[in-house]
C-alpha positions in Angstrom: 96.5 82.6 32.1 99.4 79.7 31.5 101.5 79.4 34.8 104.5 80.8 34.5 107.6 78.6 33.8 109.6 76.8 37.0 113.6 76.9 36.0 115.5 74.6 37.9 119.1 75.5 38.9 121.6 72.7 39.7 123.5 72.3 42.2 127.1 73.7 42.0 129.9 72.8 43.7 130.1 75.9 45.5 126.3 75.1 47.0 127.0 71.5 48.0 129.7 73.0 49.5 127.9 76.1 51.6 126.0 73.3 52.5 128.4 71.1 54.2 129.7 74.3 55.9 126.6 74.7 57.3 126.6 71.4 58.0 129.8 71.4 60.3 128.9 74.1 62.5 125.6 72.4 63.4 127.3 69.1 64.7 130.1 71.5 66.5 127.2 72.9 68.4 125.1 69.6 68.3 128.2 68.4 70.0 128.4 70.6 72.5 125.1 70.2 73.7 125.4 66.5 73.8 128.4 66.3 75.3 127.2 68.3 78.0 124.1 65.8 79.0 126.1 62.8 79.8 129.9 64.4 80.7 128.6 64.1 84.3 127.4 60.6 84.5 130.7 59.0 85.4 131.4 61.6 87.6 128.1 62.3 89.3 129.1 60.1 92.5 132.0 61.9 92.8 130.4 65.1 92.8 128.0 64.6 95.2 130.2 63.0 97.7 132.6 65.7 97.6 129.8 68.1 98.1 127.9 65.7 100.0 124.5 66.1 98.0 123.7 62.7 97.4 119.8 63.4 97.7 120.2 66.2 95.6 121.9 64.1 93.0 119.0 63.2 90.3 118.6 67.3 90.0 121.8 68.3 88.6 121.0 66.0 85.9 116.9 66.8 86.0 117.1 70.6 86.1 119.3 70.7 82.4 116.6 68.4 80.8 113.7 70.4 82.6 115.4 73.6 81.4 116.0 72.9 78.2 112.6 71.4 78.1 110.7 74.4 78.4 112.9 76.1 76.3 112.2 73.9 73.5 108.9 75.3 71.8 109.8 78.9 72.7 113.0 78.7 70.4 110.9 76.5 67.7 108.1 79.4 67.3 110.2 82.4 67.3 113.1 80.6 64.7 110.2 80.5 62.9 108.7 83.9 63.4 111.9 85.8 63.2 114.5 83.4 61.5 117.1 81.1 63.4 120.8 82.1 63.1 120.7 85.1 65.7 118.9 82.9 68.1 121.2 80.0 67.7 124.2 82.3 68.6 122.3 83.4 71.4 121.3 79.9 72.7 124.8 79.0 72.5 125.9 82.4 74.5 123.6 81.6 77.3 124.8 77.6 77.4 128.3 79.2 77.9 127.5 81.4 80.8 125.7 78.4 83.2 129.1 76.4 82.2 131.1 78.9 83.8 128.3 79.3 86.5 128.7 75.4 87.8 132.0 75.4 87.2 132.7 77.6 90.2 130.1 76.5 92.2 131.3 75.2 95.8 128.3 73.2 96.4 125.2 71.5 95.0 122.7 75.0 95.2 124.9 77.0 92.7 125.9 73.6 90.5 122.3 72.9 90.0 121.7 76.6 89.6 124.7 76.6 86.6 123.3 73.4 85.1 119.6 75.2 85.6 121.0 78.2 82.9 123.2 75.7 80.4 119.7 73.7 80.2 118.1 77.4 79.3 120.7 77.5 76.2 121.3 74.3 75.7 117.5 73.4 74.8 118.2 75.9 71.4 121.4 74.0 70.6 119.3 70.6 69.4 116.5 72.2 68.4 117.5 74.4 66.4 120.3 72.3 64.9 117.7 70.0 63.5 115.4 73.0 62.2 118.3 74.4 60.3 118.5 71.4 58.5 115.1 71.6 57.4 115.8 75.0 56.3 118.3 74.3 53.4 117.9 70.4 52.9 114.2 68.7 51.7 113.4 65.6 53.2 113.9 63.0 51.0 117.6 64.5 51.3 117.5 64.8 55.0 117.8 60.9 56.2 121.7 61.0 55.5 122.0 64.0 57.7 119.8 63.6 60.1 121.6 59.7 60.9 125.2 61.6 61.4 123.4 63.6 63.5 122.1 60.9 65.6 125.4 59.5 65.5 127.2 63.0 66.3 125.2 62.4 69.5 126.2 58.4 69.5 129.7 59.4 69.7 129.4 62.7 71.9 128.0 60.0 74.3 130.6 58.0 74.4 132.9 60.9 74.8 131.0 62.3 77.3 131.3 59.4 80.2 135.1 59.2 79.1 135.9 62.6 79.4 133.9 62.8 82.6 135.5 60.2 84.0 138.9 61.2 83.0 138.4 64.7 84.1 137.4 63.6 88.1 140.4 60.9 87.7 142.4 63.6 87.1 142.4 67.5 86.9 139.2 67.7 88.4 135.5 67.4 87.3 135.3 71.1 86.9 137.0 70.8 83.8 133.9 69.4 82.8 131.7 72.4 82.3 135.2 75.0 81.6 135.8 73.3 78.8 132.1 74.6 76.8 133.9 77.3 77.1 136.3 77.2 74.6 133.9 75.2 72.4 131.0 77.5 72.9 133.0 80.2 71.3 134.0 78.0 68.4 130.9 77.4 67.6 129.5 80.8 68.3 132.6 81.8 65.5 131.7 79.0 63.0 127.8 79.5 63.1 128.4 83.7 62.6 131.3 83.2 59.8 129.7 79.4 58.2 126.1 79.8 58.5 124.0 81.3 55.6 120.7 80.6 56.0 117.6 80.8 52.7 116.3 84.7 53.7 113.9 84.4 56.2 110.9 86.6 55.7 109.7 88.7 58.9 106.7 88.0 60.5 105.3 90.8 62.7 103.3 89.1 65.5 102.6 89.4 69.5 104.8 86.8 71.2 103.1 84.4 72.9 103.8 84.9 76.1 101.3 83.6 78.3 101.4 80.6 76.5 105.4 80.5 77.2 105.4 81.0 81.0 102.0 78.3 80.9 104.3 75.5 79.8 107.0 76.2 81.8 105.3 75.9 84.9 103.2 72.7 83.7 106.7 71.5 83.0 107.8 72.2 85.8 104.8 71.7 88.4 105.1 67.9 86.0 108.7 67.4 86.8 108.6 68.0 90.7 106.0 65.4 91.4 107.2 63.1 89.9 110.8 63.8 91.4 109.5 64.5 94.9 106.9 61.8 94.7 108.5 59.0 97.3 111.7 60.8 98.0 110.6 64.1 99.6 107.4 63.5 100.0 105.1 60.6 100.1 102.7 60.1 97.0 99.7 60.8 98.8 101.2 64.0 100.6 99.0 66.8 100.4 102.0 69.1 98.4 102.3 66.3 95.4 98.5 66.2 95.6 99.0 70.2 95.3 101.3 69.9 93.0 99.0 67.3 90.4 96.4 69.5 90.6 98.3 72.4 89.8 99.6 70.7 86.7 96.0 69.7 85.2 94.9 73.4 86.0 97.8 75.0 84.3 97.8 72.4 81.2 94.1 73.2 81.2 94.2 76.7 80.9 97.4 76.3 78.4 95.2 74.4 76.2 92.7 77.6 76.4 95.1 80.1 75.8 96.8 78.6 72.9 93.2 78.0 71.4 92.8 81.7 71.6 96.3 83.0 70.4 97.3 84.4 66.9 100.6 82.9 66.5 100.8 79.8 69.6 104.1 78.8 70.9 103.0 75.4 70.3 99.7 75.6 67.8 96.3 72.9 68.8 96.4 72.2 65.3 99.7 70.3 64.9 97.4 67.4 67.0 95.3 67.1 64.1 98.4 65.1 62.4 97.8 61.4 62.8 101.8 61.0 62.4 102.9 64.2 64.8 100.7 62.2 67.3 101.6 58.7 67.1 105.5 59.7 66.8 105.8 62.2 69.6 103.8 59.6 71.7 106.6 57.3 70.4 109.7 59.7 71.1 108.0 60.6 74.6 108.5 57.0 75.3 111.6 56.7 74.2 112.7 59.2 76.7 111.4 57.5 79.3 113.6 54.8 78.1 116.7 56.5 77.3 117.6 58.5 79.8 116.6 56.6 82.4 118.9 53.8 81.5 121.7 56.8 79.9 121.6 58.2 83.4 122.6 55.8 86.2 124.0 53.0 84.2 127.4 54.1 85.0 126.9 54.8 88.6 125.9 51.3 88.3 128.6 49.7 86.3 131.6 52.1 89.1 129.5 50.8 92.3 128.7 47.3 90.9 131.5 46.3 88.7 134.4 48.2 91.0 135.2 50.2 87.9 136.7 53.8 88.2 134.8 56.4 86.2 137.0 56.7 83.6 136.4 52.6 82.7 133.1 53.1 83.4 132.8 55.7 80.7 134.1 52.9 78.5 132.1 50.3 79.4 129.1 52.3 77.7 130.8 52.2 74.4 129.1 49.2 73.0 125.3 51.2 73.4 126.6 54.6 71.7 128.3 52.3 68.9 125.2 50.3 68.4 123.9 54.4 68.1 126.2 55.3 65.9 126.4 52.5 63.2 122.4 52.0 63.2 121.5 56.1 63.2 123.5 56.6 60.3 122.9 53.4 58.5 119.1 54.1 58.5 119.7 57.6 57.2 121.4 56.4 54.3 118.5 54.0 54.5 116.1 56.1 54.4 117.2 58.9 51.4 118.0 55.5 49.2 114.5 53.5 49.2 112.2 56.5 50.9 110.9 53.9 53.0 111.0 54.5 56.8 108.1 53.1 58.8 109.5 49.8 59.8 112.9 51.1 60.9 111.2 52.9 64.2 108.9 50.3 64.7 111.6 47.6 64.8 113.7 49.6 66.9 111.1 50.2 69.9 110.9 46.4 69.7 114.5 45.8 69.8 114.9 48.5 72.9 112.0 46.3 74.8 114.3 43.1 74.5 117.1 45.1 75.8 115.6 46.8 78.8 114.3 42.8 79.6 117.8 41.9 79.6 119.1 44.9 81.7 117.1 43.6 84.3 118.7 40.4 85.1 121.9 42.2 85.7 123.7 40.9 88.7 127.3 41.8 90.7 128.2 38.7 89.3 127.1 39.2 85.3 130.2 39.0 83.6 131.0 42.6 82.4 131.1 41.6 78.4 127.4 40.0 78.9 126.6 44.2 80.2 128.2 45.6 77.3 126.3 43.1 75.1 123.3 44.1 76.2 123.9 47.7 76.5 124.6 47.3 72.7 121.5 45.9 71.9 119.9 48.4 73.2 121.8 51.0 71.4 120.8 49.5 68.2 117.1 50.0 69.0 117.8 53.4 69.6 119.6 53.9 66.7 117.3 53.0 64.2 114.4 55.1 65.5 115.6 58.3 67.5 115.9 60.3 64.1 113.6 59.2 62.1 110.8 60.2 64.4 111.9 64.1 64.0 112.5 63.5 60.3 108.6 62.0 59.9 107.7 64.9 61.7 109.4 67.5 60.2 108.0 66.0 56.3 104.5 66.9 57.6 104.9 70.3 58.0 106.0 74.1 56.0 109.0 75.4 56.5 107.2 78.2 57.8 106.3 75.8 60.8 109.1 73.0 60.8 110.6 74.9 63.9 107.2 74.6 66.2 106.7 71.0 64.8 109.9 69.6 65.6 110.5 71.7 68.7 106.8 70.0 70.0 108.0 67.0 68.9 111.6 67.0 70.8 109.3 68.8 74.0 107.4 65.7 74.7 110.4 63.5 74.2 112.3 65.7 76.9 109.3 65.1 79.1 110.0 61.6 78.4 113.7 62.1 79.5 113.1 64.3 82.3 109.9 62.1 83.8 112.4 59.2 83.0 115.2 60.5 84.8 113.3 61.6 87.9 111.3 58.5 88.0 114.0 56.1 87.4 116.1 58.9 90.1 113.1 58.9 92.6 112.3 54.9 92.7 116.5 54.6 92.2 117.4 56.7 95.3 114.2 55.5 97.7 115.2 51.9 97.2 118.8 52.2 97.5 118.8 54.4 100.5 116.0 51.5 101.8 117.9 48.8 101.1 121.2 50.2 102.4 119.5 51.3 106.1 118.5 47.8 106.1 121.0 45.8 105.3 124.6 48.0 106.4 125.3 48.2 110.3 125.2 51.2 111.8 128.8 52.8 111.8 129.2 51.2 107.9 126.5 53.8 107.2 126.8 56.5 109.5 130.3 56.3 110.9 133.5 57.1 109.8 133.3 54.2 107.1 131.5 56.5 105.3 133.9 59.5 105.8 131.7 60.9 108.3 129.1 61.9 105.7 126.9 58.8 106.0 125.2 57.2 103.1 125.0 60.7 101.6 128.5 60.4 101.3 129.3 57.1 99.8 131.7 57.0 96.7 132.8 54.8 94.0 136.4 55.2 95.7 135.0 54.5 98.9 132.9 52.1 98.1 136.4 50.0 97.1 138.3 50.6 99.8 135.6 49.1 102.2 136.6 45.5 103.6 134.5 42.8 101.6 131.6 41.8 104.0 130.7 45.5 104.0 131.4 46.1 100.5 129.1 43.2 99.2 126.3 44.8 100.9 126.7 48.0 99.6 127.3 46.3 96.2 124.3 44.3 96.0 121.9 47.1 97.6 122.9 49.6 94.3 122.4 46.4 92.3 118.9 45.3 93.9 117.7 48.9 94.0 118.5 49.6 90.2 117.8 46.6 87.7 114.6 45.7 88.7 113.5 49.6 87.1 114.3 48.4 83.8 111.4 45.6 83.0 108.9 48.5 84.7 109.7 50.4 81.6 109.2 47.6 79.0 105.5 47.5 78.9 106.1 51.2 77.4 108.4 50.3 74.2 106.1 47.5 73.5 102.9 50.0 73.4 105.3 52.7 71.5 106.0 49.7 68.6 102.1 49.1 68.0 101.4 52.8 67.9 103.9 53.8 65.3 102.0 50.5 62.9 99.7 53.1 62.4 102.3 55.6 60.6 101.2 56.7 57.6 104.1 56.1 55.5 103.9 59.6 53.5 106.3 60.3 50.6 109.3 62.1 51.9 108.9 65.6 50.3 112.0 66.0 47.4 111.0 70.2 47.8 111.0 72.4 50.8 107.7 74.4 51.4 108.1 77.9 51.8 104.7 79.0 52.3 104.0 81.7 54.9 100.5 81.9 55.8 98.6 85.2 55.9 99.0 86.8 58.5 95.2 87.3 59.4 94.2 83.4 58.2 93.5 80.8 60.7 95.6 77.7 59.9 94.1 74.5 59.0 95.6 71.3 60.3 97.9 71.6 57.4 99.4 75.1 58.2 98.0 76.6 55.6 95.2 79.1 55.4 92.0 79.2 53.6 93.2 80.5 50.2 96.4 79.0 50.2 99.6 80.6 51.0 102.1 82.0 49.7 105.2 79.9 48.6 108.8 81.1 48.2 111.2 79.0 46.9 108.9 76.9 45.5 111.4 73.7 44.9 114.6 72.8 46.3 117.2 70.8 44.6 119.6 69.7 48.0 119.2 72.6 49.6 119.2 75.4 46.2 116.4 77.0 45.8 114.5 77.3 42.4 111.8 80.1 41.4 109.1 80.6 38.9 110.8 81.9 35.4 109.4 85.5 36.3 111.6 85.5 39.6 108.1 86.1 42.0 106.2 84.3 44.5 103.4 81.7 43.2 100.5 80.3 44.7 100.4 77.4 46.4 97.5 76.1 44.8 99.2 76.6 41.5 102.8 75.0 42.0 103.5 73.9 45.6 102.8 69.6 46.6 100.6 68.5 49.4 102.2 68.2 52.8 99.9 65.9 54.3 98.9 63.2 52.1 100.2 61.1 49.6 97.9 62.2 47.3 99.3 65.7 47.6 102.9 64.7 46.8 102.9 62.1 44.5 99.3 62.3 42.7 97.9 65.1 40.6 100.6 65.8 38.4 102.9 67.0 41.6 106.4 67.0 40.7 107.2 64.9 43.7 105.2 62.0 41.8 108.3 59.8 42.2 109.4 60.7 45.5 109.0 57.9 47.0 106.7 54.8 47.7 103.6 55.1 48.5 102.0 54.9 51.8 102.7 51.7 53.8 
């Protein structure tokens, strides 16, 4: 029997349009979420001095990134299981109740406690941002959107420091988290009225929960060593030997219970993708790199460079412009040629240079050699943040783009939080080292240090401080905090040679719809033994196009390989000139 007849509908101006709607709302929210991970940096010594939490100061940024961490796959796998747009509302509901949480909080316990609940909302924000995407826009479409989205984040870091900084300069740094408020339901209004999403079919399945609260303590168990390891405790104290065993046990019997579970929050089988493994290993890294440098550069730049946190805030425009321009340069890239391999390669590279010269940083670098290097680093980042989740994301159904991109972003927020913490840990021992050293007693205890002690030093104070003392303290914050970077390079370098093993696959010019039956194991594709069943067989830009008799068709019969070239481009596939072939 002849196949039935595929009629493709245009795109009107009414869909491009829906589109762009959709469009909006995402970087309102993607905004919001990214705003909210660096609004503090500028202000964090402020913070803590007025609360006088300086050894608690790596957790109020640690416990968002850990939160939102284990958030991740648990709003990837039920997007996909139950569709995305009451989730998303939710996310963004629970994001604005920890703002208003820390915002009242009247010391370090509840402020980490309200940053602890943002990070449980705010991991659903990004996600689920990006998975939306994938929802209404096919690949080989998706670089130009997915680069304003790393440069949505480009500028919201910028705008984060500055408004950080102005906030503590001025009506307080509490205005900080109040203002999500307002936001939040903005973009709780524009996702309900703006977002129409492609029906999502219902999938009836038992949550995964075991696997759920599995990950979040391995996470968690993870994150605690390695920010108590040399701060708290010593390495080789029996509770982080405790604590490292109880990671391996719970990832080993995570491992188990996924292998054993119907619909895993994070399925074994995405690991049997050569390019879901060498990019997450590649974003993990990047992490490392990122937020360990996005963290406590502008502590450094307001204790080393005497700027207030407002200038500091400015001083880290050069990185998030080198962000911007490069993120959505290679996204137009990217949809243009359909060639992607060598942007993400060359940008590990690039971010290796920069983290080399980071580290010869000195009190007496000129300021515009700090932003040039900062820059530099920004451009590395900018041509490979995106495209890792966009190779990703063209490996897999839409039916599992959520779980595939939300693994992907998991391991690079274990990268961020295991970068924050360790750069935090190694940060905070040295400089607290180096200051007991080298300040004399009553500059570190006494009333020098507004009767708080080192726990209470502040940028302000720091520059009121006569100049023998303040050159100390200067020079300690500088000694204890460039020498991290070159630790970190040997990691960008091995994250450049892994990704020369990318299979440069076709980017997909359709979005798969298939839905695996529901008693079918999945094969490392995602699909099951006889083939699923596809809906919306091809996508022009987001429009979906069905067979001529209006009804589901086989995949065998109509739908393009996922994972191979020869399954996109080969065999008569309509996606024969989607791109180049493999690199």
């Amino acid at each position: 029997m002849s196949s039935p007849s595929q009629t493709v509908h245009p795109p009107t101006e009414t869909d491009r349009r829906g589109i762009l709607l959709v469009f909006a709302g995402l970087m309102l929210t993607m905004l919001l979420a990214s705003l909210d991970q660096t609004i503090f940096s500028t202000a964090l010594p402020t913070i803590v001095g007025e609360l006088h939490g300086v050894n608690e100061m790596l957790w109020v940024i640690t416990i968002y990134i850990l939160a939102s961490t284990i958030m991740l796959p648990i709003y990837g796998k039920i997007g996909d299981l139950m569709g995305r747009k009451g989730l998303f509302i939710g996310a963004i509901s629970v994001f604005i109740a920890g703002s208003i949480i820390g915002g009242f909080a009247q010391d370090m316990t509840w402020l980490i406690i309200g940053r602890g609940v943002q990070g449980l909302g705010g991991g659903g924000l990004m996600l689920l941002s990006q998975a939306i995407i994938a929802d209404v826009v096919p690949a080989r479409e998706r670089g130009r959107y997915m680069g304003i989205m790393g440069g949505v984040f480009a500028l919201s870091s910028v705008a984060g420091p500055l408004l950080g900084g102005w906030f503590t300069d001025g009506i307080g740094w509490r205005w900080g988290l109040w203002m999500n408020i307002p936001l939040g339901l903005l973009a709780i209004a524009s996702a309900a009225f703006f977002l129409r999403l492609p029906e999502h079919p219902r999938i009836k399945a038992r949550v995964d929960v075991a696997g759920m609260a599995l990950l979040g303590v391995t996470s968690t168990l993870l994150v605690l060593v390695s920010t108590w390891g040399g701060t708290k405790y010593v390495w080789g104290s029996p509770q982080i030997l405790l604590m490292g065993v109880g990671t391996l046990l719970a990832a080993g019997v995570f491992v188990a219970v996924e292998h054993r579970a119907d619909h895993p929050v994070m399925s074994l089988e995405l690991f049997k993708d050569r390019n879901f493994n060498l990019t997450t290993a590649a974003g993990l890294i990047t992490g490392i790199a990122m937020f360990g440098t996005l963290a406590y550069m502008p502590t450094f730049l307001q204790m080393v460079t005497g700027a207030n946190a407002t200038q500091a805030g400015f001083l880290m425009i050069p990185m998030m412009a080198g962000v911007l321009l490069t993120s959505i340069a290679s996204g137009q890239l990217v949809t243009r040629t359909g060639r992607y391999k060598w942007l993400p390669v060359t940008g590990m590279f690039i971010v290796a240079g920069a983290l080399v010269l980071l580290s010869t940083m000195s009190p007496a670098m000129a300021v515009g050699v700090i932003c040039a290097y900062l820059a530099i680093m920004g451009i590395g980042l900018g041509t490979s943040m995106q495209i890792l989740v966009l190779i990703v994301q063209n490996q897999f159904p839409n039916s599992q783009v959520g779980m595939a991109t939300a693994s992907n972003n998991y391991f690079r927020q274990i990268g961020a939080s295991l970068g924050s913490a360790v750069v935090g840990s190694l940060f905070a021992t040295r400089l607290a080292s180096l200051l007991t050293e080298r300040l004399p007693s009553s500059g570190a205890g006494g009333s020098g240090a507004g009767g708080g002690g080192i726990n209470a030093l502040t940028p302000a104070l720091v520059r009121a401080m006569p100049e023998p003392l303040r050159s100390l303290v200067v020079g300690s914050y500088s000694d204890a905090l460039t020498p991290i970077f070159v630790y970190m390079v040997p990691l960008l370098v091995l994250a450049g040679i892994l990704l020369l093993f990318v299979r440069e696959v076709p980017l997909a010019t359709t979005i798969d719809r298939s839905t695996p039956d529901s008693g079918t194991a999945m094969d490392g594709n995602g699909t099951g033994g006889d083939g699923p069943v596809v809906r919306d067989v091809k996508v022009h830009a987001g429009i979906a196009v069905e067979d001529g008799m209006g009804s589901p068709v086989r995949a065998d019969a109509h739908a393009p390989g996922r994972n191979n070239a020869q399954g996109r481009a080969g065999h008569g596939s309509p996606d024969a000139s989607a791109g180049p072939g493999p690199a």
